[in-house]
C-alpha positions as CSV (number, residue, x, y, z in Angstrom):
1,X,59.8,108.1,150.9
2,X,60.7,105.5,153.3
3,X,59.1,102.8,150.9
4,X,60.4,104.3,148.2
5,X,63.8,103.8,149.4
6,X,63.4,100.0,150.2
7,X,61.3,98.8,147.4
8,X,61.6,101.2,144.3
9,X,64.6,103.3,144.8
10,X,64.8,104.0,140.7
11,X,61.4,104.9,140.9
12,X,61.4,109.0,140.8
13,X,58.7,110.7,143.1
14,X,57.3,114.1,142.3
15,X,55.6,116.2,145.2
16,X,52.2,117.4,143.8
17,X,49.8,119.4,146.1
18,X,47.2,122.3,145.9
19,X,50.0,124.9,146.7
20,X,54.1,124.1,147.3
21,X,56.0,126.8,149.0
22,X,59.3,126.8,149.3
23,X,59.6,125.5,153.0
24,X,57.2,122.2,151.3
25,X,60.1,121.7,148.1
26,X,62.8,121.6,150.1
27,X,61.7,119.3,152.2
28,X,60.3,117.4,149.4
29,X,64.0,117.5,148.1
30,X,65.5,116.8,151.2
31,X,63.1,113.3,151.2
32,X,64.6,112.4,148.1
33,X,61.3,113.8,145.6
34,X,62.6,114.7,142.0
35,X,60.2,117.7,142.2
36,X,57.2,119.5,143.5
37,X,54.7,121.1,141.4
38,X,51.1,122.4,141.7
39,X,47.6,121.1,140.7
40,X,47.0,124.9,139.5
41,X,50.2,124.7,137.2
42,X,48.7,121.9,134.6
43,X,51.8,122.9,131.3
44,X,54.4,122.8,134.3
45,X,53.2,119.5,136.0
46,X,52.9,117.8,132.4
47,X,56.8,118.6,131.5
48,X,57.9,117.9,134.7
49,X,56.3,114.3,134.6
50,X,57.5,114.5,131.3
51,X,60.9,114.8,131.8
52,X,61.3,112.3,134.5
53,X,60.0,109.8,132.6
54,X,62.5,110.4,130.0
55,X,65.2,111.0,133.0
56,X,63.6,106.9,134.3
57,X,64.0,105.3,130.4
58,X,67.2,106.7,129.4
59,X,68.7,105.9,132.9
60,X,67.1,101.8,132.7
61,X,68.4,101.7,129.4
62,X,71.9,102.8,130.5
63,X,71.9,100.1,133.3
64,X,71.0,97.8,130.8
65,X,73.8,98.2,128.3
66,X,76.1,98.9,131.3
67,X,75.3,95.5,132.3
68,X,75.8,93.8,128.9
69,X,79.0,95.8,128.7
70,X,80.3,94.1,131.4
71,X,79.0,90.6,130.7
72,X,80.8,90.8,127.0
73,X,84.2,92.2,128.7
74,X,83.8,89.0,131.3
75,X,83.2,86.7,128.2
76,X,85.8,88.2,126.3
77,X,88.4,87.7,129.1
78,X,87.4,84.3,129.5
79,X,88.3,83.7,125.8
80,X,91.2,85.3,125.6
81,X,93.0,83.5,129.2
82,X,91.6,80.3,127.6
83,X,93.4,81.1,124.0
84,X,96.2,82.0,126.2
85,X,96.4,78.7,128.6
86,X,95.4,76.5,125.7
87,X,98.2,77.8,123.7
88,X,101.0,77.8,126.4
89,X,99.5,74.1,126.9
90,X,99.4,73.2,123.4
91,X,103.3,74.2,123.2
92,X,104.5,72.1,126.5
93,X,102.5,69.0,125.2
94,X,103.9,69.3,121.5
95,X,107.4,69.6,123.0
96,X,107.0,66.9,125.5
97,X,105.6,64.6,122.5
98,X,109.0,65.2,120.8
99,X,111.0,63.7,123.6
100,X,111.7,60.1,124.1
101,X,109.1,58.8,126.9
102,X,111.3,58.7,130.4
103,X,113.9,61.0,129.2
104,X,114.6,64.2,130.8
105,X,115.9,65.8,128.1
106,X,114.8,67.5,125.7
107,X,117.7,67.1,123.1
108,X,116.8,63.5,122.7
109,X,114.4,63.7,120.2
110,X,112.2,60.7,118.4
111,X,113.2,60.5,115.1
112,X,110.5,61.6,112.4
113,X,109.7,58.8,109.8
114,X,111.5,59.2,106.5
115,X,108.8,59.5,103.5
116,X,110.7,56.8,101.5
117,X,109.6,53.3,101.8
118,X,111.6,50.5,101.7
């Protein structure tokens, strides 16, 4: 179980032997094994590994959209607090545009060209 635990802790391990008494699946449990089952058992041993296959897929495939869940909420932030800084940015440089270059206020405005021509 010791390997197990360093290199494939996903992995689930199933105790199978000749005979499994109850002292041999506890401590089978207690190691970290998803079961123990019997050679002589062949229908119990075949759901068993059965169902912790299914248990393995279904748990990858949760990691797996877990993890693109949190990528799109990263990217999504990331768009939304650059919407948000561009558009604060956007608004100090229109309103500094406005303004006469030098002056400190803003009530001195450029004037806008008049559509008539002379």
């Amino acid at each position: 179980m010791d390997f197990r635990a360093r290199f494939a802790p996903d992995v689930p391990v199933l105790i199978v032997r000749e005979s499994v008494d109850e002292k041999v699946i506890a401590e089978a449990l207690a190691l970290g094994a998803q079961d123990a089952v019997t050679l002589t058992n062949v229908p119990r041993l075949q759901l068993v590994v059965g169902r912790e296959l299914r248990t393995y897929r279904l748990d990858r495939a949760l990691s797996t959209t877990l993890a693109s869940a949190r990528e799109a909420k990263k990217q999504l932030q990331h768009i939304v607090e650059g919407r948000l800084t561009r558009s604060r940015w956007c608004r100090k440089a229109s309103s500094s545009m406005r303004t006469r270059p030098g002056s400190r206020s803003s009530a001195t405005r450029i004037p806008r060209k008049s559509s008539a021509r002379p």
